[in-house]
C-alpha positions in Angstrom: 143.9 18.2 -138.6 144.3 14.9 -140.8 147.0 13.0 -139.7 147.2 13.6 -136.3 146.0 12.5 -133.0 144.3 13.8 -130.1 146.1 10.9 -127.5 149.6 9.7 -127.5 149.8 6.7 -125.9 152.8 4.5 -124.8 156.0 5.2 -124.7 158.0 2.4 -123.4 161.3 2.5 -121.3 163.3 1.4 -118.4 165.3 2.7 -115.8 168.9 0.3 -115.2 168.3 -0.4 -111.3 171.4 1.8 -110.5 169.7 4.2 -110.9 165.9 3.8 -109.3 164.8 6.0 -106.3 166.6 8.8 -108.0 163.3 10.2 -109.7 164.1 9.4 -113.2 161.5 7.6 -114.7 159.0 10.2 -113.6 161.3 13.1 -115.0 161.3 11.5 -118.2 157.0 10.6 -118.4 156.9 14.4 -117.1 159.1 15.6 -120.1 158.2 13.5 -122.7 154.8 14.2 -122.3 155.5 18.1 -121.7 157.6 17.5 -124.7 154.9 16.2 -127.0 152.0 18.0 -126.3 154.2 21.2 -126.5 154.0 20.6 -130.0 150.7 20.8 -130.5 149.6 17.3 -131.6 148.9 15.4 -128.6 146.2 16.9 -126.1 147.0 13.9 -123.6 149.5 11.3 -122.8 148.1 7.8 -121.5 150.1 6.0 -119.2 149.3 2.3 -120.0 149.2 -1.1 -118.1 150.8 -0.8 -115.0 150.4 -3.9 -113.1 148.7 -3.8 -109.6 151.6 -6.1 -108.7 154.0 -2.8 -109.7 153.4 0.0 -107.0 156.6 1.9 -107.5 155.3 3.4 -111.1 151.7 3.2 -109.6 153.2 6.0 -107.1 155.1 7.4 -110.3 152.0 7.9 -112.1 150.5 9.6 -108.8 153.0 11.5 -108.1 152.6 13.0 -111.6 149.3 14.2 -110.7 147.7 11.3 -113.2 143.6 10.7 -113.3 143.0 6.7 -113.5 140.6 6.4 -116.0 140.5 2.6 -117.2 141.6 -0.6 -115.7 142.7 -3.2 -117.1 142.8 -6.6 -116.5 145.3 -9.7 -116.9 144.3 -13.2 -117.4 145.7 -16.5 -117.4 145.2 -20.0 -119.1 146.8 -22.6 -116.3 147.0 -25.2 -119.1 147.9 -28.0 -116.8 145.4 -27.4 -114.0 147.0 -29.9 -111.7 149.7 -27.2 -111.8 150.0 -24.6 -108.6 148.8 -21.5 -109.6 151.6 -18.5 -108.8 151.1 -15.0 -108.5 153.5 -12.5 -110.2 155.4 -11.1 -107.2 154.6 -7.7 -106.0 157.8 -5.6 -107.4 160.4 -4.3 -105.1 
């Protein structure tokens, strides 16, 4: 069908943090994606860079029953070398 595509892909949100561990964020992956495909112009829905350094929507996107099928990476330009390199701090 012209016009339309086979994948949607990402959907951007957030959940305020009174409200984590409460199961939001995946209800609303689940039922957008329900949602979309319902409609008959998605086939999938890609979940997209999630940082290793994120493991709560890592066990989200499990717990959804998702299939990894890419990796992605993140690099970084240290443009003053003599500078200490810092890792992004695994999310709590």
């Amino acid at each position: 069908m012209a016009g339309h595509a086979d994948i949607m892909v990402g959907v951007v949100f957030g959940i305020d943090r009174a409200y984590h561990g409460q199961g939001l964020d995946g209800f609303l992956i689940d039922t957008a994606g329900k949602q979309m495909q319902a409609k008959g112009r998605y086939k999938t829905t890609t979940l997209t860079w999630i940082g290793d350094f994120n493991p709560k929507m890592i066990r989200i996107a499990e717990n959804l029953g998702t299939e990894r099928t890419r990796t992605f990476q993140t690099l970084r330009k240290l443009f003053d070398p003599e500078q200490p390199f810092k890792r992004v701090p695994i999310a709590k």
